[in-house]
Legacy VTK file of the C-alpha trace (Angstrom):
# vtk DataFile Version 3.0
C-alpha trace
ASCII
DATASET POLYDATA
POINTS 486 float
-94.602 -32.778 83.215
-96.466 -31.462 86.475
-94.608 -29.230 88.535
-91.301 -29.805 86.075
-90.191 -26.204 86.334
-90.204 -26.268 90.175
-87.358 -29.082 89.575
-84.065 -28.205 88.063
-83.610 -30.653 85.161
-80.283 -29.447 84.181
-79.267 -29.813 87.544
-80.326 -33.123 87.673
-78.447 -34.059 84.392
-75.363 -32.039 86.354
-75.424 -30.140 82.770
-75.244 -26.072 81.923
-78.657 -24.782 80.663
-76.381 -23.907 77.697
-75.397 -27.717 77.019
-75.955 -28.891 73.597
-78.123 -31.781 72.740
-74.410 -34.296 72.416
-73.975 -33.165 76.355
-77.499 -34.104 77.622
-77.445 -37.624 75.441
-73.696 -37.823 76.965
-74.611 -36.980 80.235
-77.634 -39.085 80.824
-75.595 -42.197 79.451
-73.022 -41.651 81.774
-75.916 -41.204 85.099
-77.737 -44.374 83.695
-74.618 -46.666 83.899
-73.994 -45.181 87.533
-78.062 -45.440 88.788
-79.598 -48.123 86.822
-80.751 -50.529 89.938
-79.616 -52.982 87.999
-75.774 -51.796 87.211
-74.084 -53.496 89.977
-72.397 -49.842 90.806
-72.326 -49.218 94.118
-74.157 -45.539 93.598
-77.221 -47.933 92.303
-80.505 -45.701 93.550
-84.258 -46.454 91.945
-85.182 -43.087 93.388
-82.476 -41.453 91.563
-82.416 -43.212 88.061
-86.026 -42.447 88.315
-85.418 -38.785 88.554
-82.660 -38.861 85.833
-85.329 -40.636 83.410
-87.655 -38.179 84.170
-85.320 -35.071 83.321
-84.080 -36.508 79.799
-87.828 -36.762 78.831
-88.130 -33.453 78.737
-84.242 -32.244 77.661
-83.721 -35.236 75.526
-86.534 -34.075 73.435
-85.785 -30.484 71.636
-89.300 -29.401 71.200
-90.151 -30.326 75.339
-86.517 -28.800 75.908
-87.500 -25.292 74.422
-91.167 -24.986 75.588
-89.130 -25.587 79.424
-86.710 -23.221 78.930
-89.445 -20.552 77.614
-91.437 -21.707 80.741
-88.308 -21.067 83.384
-87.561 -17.500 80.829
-90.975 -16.246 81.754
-89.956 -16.574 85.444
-86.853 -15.045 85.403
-84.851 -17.967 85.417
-81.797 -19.196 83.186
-79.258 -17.406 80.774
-80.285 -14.875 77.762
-77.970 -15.516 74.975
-78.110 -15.128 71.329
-76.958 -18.270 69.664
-76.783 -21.657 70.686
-75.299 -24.957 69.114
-76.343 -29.025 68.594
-73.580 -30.827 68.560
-73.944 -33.926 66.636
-70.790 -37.212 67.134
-71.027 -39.838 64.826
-69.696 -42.654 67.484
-70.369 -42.667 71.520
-68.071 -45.372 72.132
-64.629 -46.750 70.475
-61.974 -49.758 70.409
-59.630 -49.511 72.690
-57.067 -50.207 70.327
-53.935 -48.290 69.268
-54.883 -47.596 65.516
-56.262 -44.238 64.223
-60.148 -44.065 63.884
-62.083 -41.456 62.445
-64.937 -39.615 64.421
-67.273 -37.038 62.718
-68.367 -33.874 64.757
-71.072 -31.662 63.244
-71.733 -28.680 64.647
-75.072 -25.996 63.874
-74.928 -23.083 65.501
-78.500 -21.316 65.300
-79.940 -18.029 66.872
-81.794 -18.921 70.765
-85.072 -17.591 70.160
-84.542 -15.496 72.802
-83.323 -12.213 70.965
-84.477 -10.878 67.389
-81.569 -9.092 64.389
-80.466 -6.396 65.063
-80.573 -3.872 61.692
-76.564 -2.888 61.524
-76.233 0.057 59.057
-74.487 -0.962 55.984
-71.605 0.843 54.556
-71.502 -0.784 50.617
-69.314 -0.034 48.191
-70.450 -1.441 44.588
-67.484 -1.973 42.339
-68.426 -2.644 38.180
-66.350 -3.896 35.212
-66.819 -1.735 33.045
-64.722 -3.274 30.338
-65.611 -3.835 26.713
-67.284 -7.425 27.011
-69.569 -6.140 29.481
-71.468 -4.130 26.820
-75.142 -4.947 26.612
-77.116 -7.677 28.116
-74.196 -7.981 31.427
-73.168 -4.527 31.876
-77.313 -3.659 31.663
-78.703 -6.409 34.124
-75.952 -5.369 36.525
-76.823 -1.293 36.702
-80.749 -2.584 36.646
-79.411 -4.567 40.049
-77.500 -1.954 41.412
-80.022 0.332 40.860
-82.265 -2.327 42.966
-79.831 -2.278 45.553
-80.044 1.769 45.921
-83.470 1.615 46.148
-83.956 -1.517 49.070
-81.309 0.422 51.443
-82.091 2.538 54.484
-81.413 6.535 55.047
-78.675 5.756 57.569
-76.530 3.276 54.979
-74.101 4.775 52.777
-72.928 3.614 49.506
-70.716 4.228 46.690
-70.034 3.025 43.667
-66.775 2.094 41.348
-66.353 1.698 37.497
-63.520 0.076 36.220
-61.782 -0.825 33.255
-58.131 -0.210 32.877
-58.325 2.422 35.940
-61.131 3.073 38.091
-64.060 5.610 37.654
-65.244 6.761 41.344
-69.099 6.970 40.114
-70.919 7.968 43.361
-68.307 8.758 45.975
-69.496 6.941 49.310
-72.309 8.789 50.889
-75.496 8.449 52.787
-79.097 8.334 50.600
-79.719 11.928 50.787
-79.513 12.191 46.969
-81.030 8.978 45.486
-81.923 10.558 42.496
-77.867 11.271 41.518
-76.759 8.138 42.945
-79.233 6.684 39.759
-77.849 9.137 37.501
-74.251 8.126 38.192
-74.948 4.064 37.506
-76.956 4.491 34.425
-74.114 6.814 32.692
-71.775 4.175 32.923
-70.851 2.292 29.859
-68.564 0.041 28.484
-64.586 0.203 27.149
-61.177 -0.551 27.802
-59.750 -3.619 28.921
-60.134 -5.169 32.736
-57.693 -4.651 35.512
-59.172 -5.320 38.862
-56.379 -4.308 41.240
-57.388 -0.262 40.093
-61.357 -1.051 40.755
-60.686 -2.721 44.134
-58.272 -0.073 45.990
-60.963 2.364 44.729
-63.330 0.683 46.320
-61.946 -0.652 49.725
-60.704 3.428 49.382
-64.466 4.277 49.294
-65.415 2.017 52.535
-62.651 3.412 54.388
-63.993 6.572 54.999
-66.866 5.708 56.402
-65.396 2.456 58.255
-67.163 2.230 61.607
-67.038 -0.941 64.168
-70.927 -0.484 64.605
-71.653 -0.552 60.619
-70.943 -3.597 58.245
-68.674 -2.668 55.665
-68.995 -4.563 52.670
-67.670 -4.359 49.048
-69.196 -6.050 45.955
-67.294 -7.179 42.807
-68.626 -7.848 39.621
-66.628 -8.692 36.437
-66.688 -10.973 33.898
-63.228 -11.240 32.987
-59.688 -11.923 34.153
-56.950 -9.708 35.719
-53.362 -9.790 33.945
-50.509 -9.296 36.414
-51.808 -8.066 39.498
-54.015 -11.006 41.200
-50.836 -11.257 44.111
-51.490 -7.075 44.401
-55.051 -7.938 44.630
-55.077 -10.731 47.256
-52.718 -8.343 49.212
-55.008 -5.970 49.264
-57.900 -8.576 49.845
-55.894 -9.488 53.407
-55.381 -5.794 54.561
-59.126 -5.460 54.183
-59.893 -8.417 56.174
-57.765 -7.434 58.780
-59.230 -4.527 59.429
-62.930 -6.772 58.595
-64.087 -5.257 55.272
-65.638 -8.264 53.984
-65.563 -9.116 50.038
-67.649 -11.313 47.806
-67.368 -11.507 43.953
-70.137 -12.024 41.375
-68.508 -13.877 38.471
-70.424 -12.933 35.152
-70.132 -15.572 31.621
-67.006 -18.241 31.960
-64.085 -15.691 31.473
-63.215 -15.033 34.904
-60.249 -17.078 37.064
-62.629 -18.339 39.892
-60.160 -19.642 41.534
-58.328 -16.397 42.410
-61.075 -14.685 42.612
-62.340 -17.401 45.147
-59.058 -17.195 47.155
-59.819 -13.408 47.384
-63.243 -13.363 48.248
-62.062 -15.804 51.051
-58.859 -13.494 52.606
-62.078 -11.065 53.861
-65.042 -13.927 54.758
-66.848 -13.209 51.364
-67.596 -15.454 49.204
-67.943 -16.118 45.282
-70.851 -16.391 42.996
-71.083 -17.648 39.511
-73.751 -15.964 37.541
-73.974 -18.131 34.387
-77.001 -16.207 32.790
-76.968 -11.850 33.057
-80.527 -11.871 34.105
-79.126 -13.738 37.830
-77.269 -10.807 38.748
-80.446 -9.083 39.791
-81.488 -12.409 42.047
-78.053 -12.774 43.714
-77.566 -9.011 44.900
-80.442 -8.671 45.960
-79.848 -12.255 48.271
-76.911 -10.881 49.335
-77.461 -7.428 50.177
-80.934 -8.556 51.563
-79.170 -10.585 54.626
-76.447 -8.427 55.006
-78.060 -6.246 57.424
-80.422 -8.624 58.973
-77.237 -9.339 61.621
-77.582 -12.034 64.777
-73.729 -12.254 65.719
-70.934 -10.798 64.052
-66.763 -12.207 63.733
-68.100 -16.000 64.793
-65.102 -18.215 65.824
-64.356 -22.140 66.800
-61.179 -22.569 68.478
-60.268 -26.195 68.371
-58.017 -27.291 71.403
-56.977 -31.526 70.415
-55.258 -33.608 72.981
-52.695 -35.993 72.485
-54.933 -38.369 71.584
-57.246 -36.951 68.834
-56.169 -34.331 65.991
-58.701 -32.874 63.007
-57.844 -33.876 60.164
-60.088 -31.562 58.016
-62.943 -29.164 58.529
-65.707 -27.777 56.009
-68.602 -25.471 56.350
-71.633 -27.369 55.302
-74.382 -25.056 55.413
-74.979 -22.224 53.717
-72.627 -23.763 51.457
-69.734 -26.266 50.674
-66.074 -25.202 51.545
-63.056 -26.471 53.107
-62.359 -24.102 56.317
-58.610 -23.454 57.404
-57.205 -22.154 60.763
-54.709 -20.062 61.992
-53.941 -21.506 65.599
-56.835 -23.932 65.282
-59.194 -20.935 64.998
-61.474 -20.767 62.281
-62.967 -18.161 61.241
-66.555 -17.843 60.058
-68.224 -14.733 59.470
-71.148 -13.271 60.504
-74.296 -14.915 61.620
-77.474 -13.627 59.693
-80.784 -13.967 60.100
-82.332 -16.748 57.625
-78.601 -17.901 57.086
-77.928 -21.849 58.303
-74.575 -22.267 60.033
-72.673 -25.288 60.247
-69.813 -26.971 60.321
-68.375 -30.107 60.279
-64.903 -31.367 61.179
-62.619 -34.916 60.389
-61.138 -35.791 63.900
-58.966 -38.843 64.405
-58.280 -40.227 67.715
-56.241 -43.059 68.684
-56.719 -44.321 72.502
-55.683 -47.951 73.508
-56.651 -47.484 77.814
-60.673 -48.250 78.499
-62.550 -45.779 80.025
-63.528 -42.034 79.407
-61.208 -39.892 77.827
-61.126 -36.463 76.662
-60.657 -35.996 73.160
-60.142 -32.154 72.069
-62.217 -28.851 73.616
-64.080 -26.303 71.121
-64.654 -22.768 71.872
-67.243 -20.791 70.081
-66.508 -16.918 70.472
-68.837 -13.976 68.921
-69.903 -10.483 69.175
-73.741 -9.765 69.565
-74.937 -6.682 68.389
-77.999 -6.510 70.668
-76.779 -7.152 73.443
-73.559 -5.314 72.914
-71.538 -8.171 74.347
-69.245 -10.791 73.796
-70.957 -14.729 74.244
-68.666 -18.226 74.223
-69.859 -21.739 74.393
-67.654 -24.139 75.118
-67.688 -28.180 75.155
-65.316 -30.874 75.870
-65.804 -33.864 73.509
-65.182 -36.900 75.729
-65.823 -40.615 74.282
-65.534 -43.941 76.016
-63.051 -46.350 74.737
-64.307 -49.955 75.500
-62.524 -52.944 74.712
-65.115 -54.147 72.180
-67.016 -50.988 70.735
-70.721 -52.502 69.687
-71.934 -51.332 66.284
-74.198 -48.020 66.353
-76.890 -46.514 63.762
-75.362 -43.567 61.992
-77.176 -40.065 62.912
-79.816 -39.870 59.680
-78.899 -35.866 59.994
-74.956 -36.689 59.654
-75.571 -39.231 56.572
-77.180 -36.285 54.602
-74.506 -33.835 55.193
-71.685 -36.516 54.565
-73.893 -37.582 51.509
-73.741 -33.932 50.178
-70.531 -33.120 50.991
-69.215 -36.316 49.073
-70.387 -35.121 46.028
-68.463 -31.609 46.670
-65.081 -33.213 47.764
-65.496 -35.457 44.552
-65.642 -32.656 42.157
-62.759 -31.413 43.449
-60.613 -34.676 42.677
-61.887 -34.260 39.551
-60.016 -31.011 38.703
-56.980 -32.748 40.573
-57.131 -36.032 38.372
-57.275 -33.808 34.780
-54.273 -31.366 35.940
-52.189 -34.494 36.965
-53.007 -36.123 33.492
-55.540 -38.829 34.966
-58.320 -38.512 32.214
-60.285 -41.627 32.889
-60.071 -40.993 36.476
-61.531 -37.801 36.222
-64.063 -39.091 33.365
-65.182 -41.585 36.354
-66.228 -39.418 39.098
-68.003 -36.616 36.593
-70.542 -39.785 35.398
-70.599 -40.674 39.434
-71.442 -37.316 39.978
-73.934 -37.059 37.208
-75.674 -40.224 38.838
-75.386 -38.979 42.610
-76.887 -35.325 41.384
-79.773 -36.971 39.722
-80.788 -39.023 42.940
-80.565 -35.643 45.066
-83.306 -34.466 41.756
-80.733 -32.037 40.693
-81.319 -33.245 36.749
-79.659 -29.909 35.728
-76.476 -30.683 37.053
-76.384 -33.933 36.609
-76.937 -33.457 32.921
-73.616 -31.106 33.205
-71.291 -33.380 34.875
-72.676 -36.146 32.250
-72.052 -33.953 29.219
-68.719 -32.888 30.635
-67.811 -36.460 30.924
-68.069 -37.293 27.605
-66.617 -34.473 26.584
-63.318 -35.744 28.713
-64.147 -39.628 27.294
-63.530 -38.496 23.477
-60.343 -36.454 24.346
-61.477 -33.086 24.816
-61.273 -30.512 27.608
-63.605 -29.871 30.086
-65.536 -26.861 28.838
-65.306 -23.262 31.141
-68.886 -23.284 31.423
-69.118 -26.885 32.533
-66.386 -26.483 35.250
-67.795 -23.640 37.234
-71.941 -24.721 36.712
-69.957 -28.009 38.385
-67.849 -26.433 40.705
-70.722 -23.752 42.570
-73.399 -26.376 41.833
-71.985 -28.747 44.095
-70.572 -25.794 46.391
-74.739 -24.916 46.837
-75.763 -28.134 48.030
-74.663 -26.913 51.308
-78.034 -24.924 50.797
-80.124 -27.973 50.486
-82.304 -29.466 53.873
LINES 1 487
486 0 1 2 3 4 5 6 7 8 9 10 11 12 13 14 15 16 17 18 19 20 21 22 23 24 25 26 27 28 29 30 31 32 33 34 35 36 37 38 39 40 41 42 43 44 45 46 47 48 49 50 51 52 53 54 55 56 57 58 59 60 61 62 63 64 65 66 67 68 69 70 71 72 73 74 75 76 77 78 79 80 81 82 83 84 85 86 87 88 89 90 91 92 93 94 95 96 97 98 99 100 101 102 103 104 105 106 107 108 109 110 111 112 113 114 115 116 117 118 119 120 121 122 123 124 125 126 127 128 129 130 131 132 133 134 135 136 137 138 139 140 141 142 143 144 145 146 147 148 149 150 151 152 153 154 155 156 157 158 159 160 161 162 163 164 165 166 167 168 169 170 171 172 173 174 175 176 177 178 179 180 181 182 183 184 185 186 187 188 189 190 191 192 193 194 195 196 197 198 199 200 201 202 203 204 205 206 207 208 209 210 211 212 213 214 215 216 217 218 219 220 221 222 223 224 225 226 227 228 229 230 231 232 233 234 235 236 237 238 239 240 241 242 243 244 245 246 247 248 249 250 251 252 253 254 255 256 257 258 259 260 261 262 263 264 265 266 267 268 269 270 271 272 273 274 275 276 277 278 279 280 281 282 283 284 285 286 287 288 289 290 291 292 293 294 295 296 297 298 299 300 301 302 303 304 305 306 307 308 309 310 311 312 313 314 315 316 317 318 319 320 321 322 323 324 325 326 327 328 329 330 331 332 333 334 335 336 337 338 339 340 341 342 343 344 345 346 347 348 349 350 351 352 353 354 355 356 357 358 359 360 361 362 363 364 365 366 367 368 369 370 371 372 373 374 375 376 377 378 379 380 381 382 383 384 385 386 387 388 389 390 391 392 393 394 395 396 397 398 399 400 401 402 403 404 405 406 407 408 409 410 411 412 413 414 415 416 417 418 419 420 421 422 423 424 425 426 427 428 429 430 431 432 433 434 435 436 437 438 439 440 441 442 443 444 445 446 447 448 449 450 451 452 453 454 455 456 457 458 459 460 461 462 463 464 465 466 467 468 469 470 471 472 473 474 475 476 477 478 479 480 481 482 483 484 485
């Protein structure tokens, strides 16, 4: 548009440069029903629902919306900030009516484009099960990927490394590079015995990071077992909290079916880590190398939403949908997220009901997004008020195709978890049910591999049989990864 960056569009929308995409469609309803000549509003003006038109063109449009804000960045002119965030509603109008209805906000935070990673150094600790059912193929593919791991880090990480069986082996106390060589050494002379307690491996670990704990480093502590923990998960989830706390995160590779995923997901999550089932030795190598691969590549660091309802609207759930499928909590309607890395999606979507039986605008909740950026060695927050107009009849409106996939996806996750609910409460046909409606669902997405799972597993459950270890976590993380898909 000629002369477009002599004109202040966000001005014109009355909008921050910083409003997400929801704001400027929100916005430019709310200045149409006000200007339109043919409104009947009193503020009715040609000249200025010409000038409104003219600014969504280009901020409507994301593509003409970035090349204009590159345009006003080359001449000095706007905000530099490291992330930004769409905002996507499911409904822009509602009933007026005094029943519950449920409203959909998705929200994908992503980096600006205005500001590159920023390499943090990396203070990992790699902590092995060393117990007898490790020996050969697991206990060899994970010192061939921790020996991987040595040699991708830079001279100004440290890391150390912890065996464990029934008490903990400090292999390579925590250290900078300056002795790759013996750090090599160390891994490849440990071997396999003894039974598996994982309380003694992960003090000696989070003992490791501690001493070279830094606020401008990323402290980080890997876990890989195969088997279960007698007696001491409450020590261990205790321990998993403290280290959170003081933001030591901690993410568990999960090798064969042995292992309790489910307290080891629990303590993965006290920290921000995550879990990872590794159903075949020869992943372990893959999935490191993923994870310590990202780890440094940092864009914001301790990302928050603080969720403020009204009276008149309350969430109801809340999931992170991308990089992968999981129910988020709060403490004080602040949820936590983790870091932001480079290369890793973001996004979140939350359940909010509202009930509102007066027409007109009302507000409905605020959200708060809080971080720390690295590069700019500064705190950013974003903040938007989600405000909907209650009408007395609400016309029918075309579903966002963006917010049907990620409702699609996350169907299939929530599903799989009513179908561990259904066999502990006794409900085997139920249960039976949703695996072949998840076998059909999975094979539409073209996920035959899966599907094939949840089908086998749901005749296994049909004839009056359990639902194999194997077949309950390749369902549970498979479904848990489609937050991964486009």
């Amino acid at each position: 548009m000629p002369g477009e960056e002599e004109k202040d569009l966000y001005e014109v929308l009355g909008v921050s440069p910083l409003a997400t995409q929801e704001e400027i469609r929100f916005a430019y309803r709310k200045l149409v029903r006000r200007f339109h000549p043919d409104s009947g509003s009193e503020e009715a003006s040609a000249e200025r629902f010409q000038k409104v038109q003219e600014a969504y063109k280009v901020l409507g449009d994301l593509a003409r919306r970035q090349a204009y804000d590159r345009r006003r960045a080359e001449r000095g002119i706007g905000p530099t900030v490291a992330l930004v965030w769409d905002i996507l509603v499911s409904r822009q109008q509602l009933p007026a009516v005094p029943d519950e209805q449920l409203l959909y906000m998705l929200i994908d935070i992503r980096p600006s484009g205005k500001t590159s990673f920023k390499r943090v150094p990396l203070n990992l600790c790699l902590v092995i099960d060393q117990s007898t059912s490790m020996d050969g193929d697991r206990l060899d593919h994970v010192k061939a990927a921790a020996h991987q791991i040595v040699d991708g880090l830079e001279k100004e990480d440290v890391v150390g490394v912890v065996a464990f069986n029934d008490r903990a082996t400090v292999m390579v106390p925590s250290q900078s590079l300056t002795d790759p060589l013996r750090v090599h050494a160390r891994i490849s002379s440990i071997w396999a015995s003894g039974g598996t307690e994982i309380l003694q491996g992960l003090r000696a670990g989070l003992e490791q990071i501690r001493r070279f704990h830094k606020p401008d480093t990323i402290s980080y502590l890997i876990l890989l077992t195969d088997g279960r923990t007698y007696g001491d998960e409450e020590q261990c989830l205790t321990e998993a909290r403290r280290a959170g706390l003081d933001r030591i995160e901690i993410s568990v590779l999960g090798i064969g079916e042995d292992w309790n995923d489910v307290f080891l997901d629990q303590m993965a999550k006290q920290t921000g880590g995550s879990s990872w089932y590794i159903a075949y030795p020869q992943q372990v190598r893959t999935v490191m190398r993923e994870l310590v691969q990202h780890l440094a590549m940092l864009l914001a660091r301790n990302v928050t939403l603080t969720v403020r309802p009204t009276e008149r609207a309350w969430v109801e759930a809340a999931f992170r949908t991308a990089p992968v499928m999981e129910h988020l909590s709060s403490e004080g309607g602040v949820y936590s997220l983790g870091n932001l890395l480079a290369g890793k999606p973001m996004q979140v979507l939350f359940e909010i009901v509202a009930r509102e039986q007066t027409p007109g605008f009302h507000r409905l909740l605020q959200v708060e997004m809080n971080t720390e950026v690295p590069t700019f060695n500064r705190h950013e927050r974003l903040i938007f008020d989600l405000e909907r107009e209650f009408v007395s009849e609400a016309p029918e409106e075309p579903v966002s195709p963006t917010l049907v996939n990620v409702l699609s996806r996350l169907s299939i996750f929530r599903m799989q978890e009513q179908v561990w609910k259904a066999l502990e409460t006794g409900h085997i046909d139920e249960a039976r049910r949703r695996l072949e409606t998840i076998a059909t669902r999975m094979l539409d997405m073209g996920e035959a591999e899966l599907a094939h799972v949840a089908l086998l597993e749901a005749g296994r459950v049909a004839q009056g049989g359990r639902i194999s270890s194997k077949g309950e976590k390749m369902i549970r993380y498979g479904t848990r990864g489609l937050g991964l898909k486009p």
